[in-house]
C-alpha positions as CSV (number, residue, x, y, z in Angstrom):
1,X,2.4,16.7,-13.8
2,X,3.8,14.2,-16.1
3,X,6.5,15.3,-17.7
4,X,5.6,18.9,-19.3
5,X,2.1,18.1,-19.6
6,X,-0.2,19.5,-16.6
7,X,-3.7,17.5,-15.9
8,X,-6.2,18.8,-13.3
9,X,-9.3,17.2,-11.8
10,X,-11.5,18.7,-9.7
11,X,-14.5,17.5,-7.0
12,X,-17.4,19.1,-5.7
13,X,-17.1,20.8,-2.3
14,X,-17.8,17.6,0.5
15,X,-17.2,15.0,-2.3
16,X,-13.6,14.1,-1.1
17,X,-11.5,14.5,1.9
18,X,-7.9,14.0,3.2
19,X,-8.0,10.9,5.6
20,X,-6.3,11.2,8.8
21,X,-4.8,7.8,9.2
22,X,-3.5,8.3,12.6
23,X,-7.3,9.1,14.4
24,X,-9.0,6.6,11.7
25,X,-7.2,3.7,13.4
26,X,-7.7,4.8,16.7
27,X,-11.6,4.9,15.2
28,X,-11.6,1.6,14.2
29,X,-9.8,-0.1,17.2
30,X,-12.3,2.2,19.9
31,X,-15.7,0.6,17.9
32,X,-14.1,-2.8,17.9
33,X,-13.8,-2.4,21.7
34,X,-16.5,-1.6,22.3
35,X,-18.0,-4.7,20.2
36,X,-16.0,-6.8,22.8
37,X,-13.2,-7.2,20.9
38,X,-9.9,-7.7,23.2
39,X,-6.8,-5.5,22.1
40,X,-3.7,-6.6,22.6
41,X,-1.1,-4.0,21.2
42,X,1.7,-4.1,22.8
43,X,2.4,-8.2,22.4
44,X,4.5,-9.5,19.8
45,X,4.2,-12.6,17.6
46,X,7.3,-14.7,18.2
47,X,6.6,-16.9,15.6
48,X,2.9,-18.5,13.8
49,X,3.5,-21.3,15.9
50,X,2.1,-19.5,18.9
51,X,-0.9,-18.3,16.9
52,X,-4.2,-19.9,18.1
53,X,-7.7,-19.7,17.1
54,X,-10.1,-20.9,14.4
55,X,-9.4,-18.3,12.2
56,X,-6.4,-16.1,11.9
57,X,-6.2,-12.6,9.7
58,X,-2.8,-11.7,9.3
59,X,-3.0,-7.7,8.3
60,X,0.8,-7.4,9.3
61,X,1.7,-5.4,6.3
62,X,4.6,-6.0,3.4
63,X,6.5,-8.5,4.3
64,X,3.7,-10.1,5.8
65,X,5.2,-11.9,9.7
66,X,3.6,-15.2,8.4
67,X,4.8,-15.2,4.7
68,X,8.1,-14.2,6.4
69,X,8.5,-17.1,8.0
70,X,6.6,-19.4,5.6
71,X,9.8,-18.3,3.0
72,X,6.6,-17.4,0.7
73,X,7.9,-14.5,-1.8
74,X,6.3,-11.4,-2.2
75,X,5.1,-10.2,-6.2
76,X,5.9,-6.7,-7.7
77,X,7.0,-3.9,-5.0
78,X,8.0,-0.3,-4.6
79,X,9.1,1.6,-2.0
80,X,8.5,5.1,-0.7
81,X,10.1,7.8,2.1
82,X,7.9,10.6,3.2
83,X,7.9,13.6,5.3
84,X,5.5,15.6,6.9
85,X,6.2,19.3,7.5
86,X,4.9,22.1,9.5
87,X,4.2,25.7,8.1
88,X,5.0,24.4,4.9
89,X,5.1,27.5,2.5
90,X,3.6,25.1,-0.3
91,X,0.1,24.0,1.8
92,X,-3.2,24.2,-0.1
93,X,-5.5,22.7,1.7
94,X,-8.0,22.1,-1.0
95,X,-5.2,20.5,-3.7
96,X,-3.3,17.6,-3.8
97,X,-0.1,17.4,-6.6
98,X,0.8,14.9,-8.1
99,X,5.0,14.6,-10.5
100,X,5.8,11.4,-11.8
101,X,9.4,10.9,-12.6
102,X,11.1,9.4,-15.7
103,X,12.8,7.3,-13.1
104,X,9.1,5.5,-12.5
105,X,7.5,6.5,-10.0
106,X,6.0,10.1,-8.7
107,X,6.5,12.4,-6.1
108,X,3.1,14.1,-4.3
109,X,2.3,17.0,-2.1
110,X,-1.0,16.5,0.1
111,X,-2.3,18.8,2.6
112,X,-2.5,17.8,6.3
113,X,-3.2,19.6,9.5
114,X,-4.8,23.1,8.3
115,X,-4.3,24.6,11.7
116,X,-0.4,23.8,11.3
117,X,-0.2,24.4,7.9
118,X,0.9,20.9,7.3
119,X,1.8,19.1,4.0
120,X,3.0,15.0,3.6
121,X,5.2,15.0,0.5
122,X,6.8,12.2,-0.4
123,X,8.5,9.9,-3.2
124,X,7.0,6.0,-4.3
125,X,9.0,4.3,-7.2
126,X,8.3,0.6,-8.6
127,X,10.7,-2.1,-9.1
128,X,13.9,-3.4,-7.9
129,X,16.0,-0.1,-8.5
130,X,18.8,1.0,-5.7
131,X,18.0,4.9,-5.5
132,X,18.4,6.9,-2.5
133,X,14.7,7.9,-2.1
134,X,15.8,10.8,0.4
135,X,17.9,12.2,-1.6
136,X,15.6,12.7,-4.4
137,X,13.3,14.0,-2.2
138,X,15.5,16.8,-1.1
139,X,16.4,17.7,-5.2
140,X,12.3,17.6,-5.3
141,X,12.0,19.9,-2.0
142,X,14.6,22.3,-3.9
143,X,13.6,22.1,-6.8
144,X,9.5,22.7,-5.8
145,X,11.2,25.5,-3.4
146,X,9.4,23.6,-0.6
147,X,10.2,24.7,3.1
148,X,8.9,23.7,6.4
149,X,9.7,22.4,9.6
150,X,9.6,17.7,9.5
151,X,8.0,17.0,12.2
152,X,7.4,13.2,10.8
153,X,9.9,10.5,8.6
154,X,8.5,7.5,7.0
155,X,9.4,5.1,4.4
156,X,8.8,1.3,3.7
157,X,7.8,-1.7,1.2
158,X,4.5,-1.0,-1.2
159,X,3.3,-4.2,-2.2
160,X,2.1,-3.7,-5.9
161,X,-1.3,-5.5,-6.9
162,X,-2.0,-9.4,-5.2
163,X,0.3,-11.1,-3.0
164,X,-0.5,-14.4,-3.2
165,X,-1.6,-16.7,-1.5
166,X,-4.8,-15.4,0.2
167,X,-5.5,-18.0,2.6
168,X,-3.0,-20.7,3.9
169,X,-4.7,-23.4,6.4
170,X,-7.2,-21.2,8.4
171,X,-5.0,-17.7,7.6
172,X,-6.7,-15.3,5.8
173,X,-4.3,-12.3,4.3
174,X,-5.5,-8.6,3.8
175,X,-4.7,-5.8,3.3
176,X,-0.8,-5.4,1.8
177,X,-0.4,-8.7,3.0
178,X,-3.1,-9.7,1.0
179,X,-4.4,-7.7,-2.0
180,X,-1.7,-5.3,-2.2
181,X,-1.6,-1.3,-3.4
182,X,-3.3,-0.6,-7.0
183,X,-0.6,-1.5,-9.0
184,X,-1.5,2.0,-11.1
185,X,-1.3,4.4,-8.3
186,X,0.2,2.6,-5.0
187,X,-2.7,3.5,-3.3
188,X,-3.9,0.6,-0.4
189,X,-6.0,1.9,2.2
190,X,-9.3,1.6,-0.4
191,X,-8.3,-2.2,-1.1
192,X,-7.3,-2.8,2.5
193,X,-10.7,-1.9,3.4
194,X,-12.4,-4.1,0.8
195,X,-10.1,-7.0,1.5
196,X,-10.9,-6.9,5.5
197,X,-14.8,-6.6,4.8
198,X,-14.8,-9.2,2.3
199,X,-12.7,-12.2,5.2
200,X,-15.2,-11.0,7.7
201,X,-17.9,-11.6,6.3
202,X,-16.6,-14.9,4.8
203,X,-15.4,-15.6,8.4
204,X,-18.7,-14.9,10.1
205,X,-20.8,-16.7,7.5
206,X,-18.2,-19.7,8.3
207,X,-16.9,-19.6,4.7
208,X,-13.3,-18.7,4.6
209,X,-12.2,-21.2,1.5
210,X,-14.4,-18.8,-0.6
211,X,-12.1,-15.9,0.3
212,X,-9.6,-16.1,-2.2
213,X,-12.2,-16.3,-5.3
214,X,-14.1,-13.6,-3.9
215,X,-10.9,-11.6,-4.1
216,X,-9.6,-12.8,-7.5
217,X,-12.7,-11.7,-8.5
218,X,-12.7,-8.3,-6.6
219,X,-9.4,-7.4,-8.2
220,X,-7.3,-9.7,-10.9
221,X,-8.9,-7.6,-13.9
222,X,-7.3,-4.3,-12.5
223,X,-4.2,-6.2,-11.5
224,X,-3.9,-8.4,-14.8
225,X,-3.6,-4.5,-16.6
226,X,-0.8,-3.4,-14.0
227,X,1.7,-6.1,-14.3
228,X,1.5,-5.3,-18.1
229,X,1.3,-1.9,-17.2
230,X,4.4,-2.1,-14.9
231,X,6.4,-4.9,-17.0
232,X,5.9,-2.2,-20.1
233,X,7.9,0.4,-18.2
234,X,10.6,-1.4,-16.7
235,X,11.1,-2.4,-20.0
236,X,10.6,1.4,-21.1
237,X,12.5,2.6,-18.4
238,X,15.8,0.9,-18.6
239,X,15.8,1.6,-22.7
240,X,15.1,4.9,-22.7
241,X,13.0,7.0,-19.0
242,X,11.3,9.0,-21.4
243,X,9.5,6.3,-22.7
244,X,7.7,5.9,-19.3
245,X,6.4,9.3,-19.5
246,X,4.9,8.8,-22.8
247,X,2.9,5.6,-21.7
248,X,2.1,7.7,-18.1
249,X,0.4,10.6,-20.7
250,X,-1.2,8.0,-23.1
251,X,-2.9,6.3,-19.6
252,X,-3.5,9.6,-18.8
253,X,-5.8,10.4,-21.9
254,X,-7.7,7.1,-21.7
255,X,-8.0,7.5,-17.6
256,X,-11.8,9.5,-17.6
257,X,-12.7,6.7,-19.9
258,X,-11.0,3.5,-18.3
259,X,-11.6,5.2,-14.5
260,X,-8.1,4.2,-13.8
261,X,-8.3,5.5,-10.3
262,X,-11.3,4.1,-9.2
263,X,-9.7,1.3,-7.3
């Protein structure tokens, strides 16, 4: 929904699926194991200084630990709280919803768990705005009717498009520390994905200084279009909200064209 104006999109059966993020990690770390990689998950970094090794990917997320302490500042951001709830009354577990707000950004309903009826909604909005995400959830929950047991809070930073720089010394960023959500849709597992494939196999062909090109190339077109994209609304937004809409519904006509959510 944007605005008054419903879209709808729809996949063959087996052409898309609900991630679950949770076991997909666990996925990842078991195969690495079992590569011979070592784990070490309960250690924390003091401080970079105590970071040794040839090579060093920092995945640590928005802020990124090293560009914390390196006083290196982050580009465009957003920031999102979520719940997930059990025997929600609004589950389909073949649909995700999408309502994006005047106040720029969008609130979504996807399905979860079947077998517990379970639904992540949530709230992201873009720029440097002081509202009270969990509040507006709870006008959204009452307004959509929604109802359902939380069972699971989460909120945090969404770095929006490239976060420069890629590599510092022998540090190769990825991931939100790295590359960022799509500015467009705040989505980052798909580019956190590209971003670590792309260091390790620059890191394994012994090749790391081509990492950042390889990524500018990967991505600056798509992120060039959001910082207008973005810079547009905030501009939009603070003369008139409505104005955001408009440009969310003229994007949303060129989308099937443009494949805006490809990336």
């Amino acid at each position: 929904m944007i605005g008054s104006h419903r879209y709808s999109a729809s996949r063959p059966p087996g052409a898309a699926c609900i991630l679950n993020r949770q076991e997909f990690l666990c996925q990842l770390a078991r195969d690495a194991q079992q590569l011979g990689v070592l784990l070490q998950p309960n250690d924390k970094i003091q401080s970079i200084e105590s970071l040794t090794g040839d090579v060093i990917v920092d995945a640590s997320g928005c802020p990124s630990m090293v560009k914390r302490e390196l006083n290196i500042k982050f580009g465009y951001t957003g920031r999102t709280y979520q719940e997930t709830l059990e025997n929600a009354n609004c589950y389909r577990c073949d649909t995700i919803r999408i309502f994006f707000s005047c106040s720029g950004g969008y609130f979504w309903m996807f399905p979860r768990n079947p077998e517990k009826h379970e639904v992540n909604v949530g709230v992201g909005m873009f720029g440097d705005f002081s509202y009270d995400l969990r509040a507006m959830l709870q006008t959204f929950k009452e307004e959509q009717c929604i109802s359902g047991t939380v069972n699971y809070v989460l909120g945090g930073l969404i770095p929006l498009g490239l976060q420069r720089p890629f590599l510092y010394k022998n540090i190769l960023f990825v991931g939100d520390s790295g590359v960022g959500a799509f500015p467009f849709s705040g989505q980052g597992i798909y580019r956190a994905l590209m971003s670590g494939d792309i260091a390790g196999r620059c890191i394994a062909q012994g090749k790391i200084q081509k990492y950042p090109s390889i990524i500018r190339k990967e991505f600056l077109q798509w992120d060039v279009m959001g910082y207008i994209f973005i810079n547009m609304n905030l501009v939009f937004r603070r003369i008139n909200p409505m104005l955001f809409l408009h440009s969310l519904n003229v994007f949303a006509g060129l989308g099937k064209d443009l494949k805006l959510l490809s990336h």
